[in-house]
C-alpha positions in Angstrom: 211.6 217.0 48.6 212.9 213.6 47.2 209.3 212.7 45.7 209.0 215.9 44.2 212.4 215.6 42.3 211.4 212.2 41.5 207.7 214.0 39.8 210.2 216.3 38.0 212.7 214.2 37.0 209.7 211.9 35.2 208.2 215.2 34.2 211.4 216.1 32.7 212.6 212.6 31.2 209.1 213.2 28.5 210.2 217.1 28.2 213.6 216.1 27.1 212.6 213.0 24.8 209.8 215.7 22.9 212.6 218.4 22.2 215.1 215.8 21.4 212.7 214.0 19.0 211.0 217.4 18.0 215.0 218.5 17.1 215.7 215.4 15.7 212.6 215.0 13.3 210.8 219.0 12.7 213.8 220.6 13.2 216.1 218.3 11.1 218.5 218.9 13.6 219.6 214.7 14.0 222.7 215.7 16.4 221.3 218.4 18.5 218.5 216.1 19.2 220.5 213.3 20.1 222.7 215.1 22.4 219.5 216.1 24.1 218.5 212.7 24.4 221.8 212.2 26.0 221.1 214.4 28.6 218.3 212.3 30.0 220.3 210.1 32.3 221.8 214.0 34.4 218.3 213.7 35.5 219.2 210.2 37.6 222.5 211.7 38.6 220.8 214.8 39.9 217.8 212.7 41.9 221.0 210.2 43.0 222.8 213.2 44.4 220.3 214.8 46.2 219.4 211.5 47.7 222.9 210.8 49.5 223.2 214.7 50.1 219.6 214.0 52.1 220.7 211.1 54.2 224.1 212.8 54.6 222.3 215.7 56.3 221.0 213.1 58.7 217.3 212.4 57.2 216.1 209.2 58.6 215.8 206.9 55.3 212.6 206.2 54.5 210.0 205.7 51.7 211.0 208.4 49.8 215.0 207.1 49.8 214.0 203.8 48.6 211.3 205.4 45.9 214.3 207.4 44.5 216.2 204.0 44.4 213.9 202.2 42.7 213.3 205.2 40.2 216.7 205.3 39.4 217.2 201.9 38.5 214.1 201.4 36.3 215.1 204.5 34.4 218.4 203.0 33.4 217.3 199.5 32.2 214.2 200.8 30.6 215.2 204.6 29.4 216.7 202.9 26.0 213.6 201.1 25.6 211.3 203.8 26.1 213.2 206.4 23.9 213.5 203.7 20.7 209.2 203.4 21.6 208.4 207.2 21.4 210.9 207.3 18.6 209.1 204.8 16.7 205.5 206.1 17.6 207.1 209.5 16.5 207.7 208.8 13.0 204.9 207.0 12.8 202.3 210.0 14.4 203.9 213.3 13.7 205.7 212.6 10.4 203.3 209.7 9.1 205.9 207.4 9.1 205.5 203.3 9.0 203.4 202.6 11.9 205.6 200.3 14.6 205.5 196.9 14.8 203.5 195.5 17.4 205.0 192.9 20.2 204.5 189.3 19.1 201.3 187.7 20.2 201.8 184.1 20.4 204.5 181.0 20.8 208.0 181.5 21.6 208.2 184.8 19.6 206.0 186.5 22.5 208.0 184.3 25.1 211.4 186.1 24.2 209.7 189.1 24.3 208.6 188.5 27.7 212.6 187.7 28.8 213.5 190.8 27.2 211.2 192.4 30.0 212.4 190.1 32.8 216.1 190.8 32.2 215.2 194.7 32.1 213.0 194.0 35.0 215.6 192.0 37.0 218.2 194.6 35.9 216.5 197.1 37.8 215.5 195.4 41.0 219.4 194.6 41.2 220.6 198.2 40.4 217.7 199.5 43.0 219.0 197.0 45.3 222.5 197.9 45.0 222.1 201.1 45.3 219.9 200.7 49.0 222.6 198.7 49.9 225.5 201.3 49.4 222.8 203.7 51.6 222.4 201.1 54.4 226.0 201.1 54.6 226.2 205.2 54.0 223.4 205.5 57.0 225.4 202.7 59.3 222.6 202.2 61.6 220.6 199.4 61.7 217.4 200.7 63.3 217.2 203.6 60.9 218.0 201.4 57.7 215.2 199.0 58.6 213.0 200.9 55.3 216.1 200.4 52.7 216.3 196.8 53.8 212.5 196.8 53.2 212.7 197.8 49.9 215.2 195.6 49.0 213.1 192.7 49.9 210.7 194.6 47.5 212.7 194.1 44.5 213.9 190.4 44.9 209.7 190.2 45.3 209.4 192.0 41.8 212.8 190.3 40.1 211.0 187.0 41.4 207.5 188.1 40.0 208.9 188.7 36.6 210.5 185.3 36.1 207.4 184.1 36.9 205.6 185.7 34.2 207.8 185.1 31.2 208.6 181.2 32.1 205.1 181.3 32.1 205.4 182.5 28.8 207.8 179.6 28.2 206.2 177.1 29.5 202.7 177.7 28.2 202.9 179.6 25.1 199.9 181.1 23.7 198.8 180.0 20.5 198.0 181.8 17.7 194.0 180.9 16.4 193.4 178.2 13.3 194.3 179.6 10.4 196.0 182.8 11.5 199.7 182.4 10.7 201.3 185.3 13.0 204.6 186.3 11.6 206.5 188.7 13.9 209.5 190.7 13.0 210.9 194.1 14.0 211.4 196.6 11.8 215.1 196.9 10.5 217.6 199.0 12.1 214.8 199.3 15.4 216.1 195.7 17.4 216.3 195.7 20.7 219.1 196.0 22.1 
């Protein structure tokens, strides 16, 4: 049941970002579709409740616990991102808006891009971890929290992982080609945040 709600709640995140920008946009409706972009992050609160209610009913934690951690926490670092990208793609696709800047290419432009990932990246591993350590003490059994623990390790491998690639970044920054100057700015009032 857990990895089914998480298949809906995903399902449902891109349901609620098309009417909200379908309201915001077509409709000319810019608070109604904001308030339904607001009521993307229920959608973790639900798949968070269920989860505890699951383990509270005495199912052995498992993949589908730590899945619904981990889905959880991606969601809220990387929700605002995704909605300001479909916004952007939005205007640019349905109402033939500007079309969206791309992500820098080269030097340290592209490098602080990268550590924008890695903090969202980081942020989630920590928030997934968190919250598989509030079930290992929920479940209070060592043997059956053995797959939380699991996952955890899991997410300091990804959190690790993405260091990795933007000091890599950092380190060794890619350069743009003789004679291309590469200029890369976003688009006012889209920064992000």
């Amino acid at each position: 049941m857990i990895v089914t709600l998480i298949v809906i709640c995903e399902v449902g995140f891109w349901v609620l970002l098309a009417a909200g920008l379908a309201l915001r946009y077509v409709a000319k409706m810019p608070r109604t579709g904001a308030a339904v972009l607001l009521c993307e992050p229920l959608l973790e609160v639900v798949l968070l409740i269920v989860t505890a209610i699951d383990l509270k009913n005495g199912a052995d934690p498992d993949f589908r616990h730590g899945l619904a951690a981990v889905y959880i926490g991606f969601s809220i670092t990387y929700g605002h991102y995704m909605v300001t990208w479909a916004d952007r793609h939005f205007v640019h696709r349905v109402l033939k808006g500007p079309r969206p800047a791309k992500p820098p290419r080269y030097g340290m432009a592209r490098a602080l891009h990268e550590w924008k990932h890695c903090l969202r990246t980081v942020g989630a591993a920590a928030i997934a971890a968190g919250l598989l350590q509030c079930a290992v003490w929920y479940v209070d059994n060592a043997d059956q929290s053995e797959s939380l623990r699991g996952w955890q390790a899991r997410m300091g491998i990804v959190a690790v992982i993405a260091v990795i690639v933007a000091l890599s970044y950092t380190l060794w920054p890619k350069q743009a080609p003789a004679g291309q100057q590469h200029q890369y700015e976003e688009p006012a009032g889209h920064r992000e945040r």
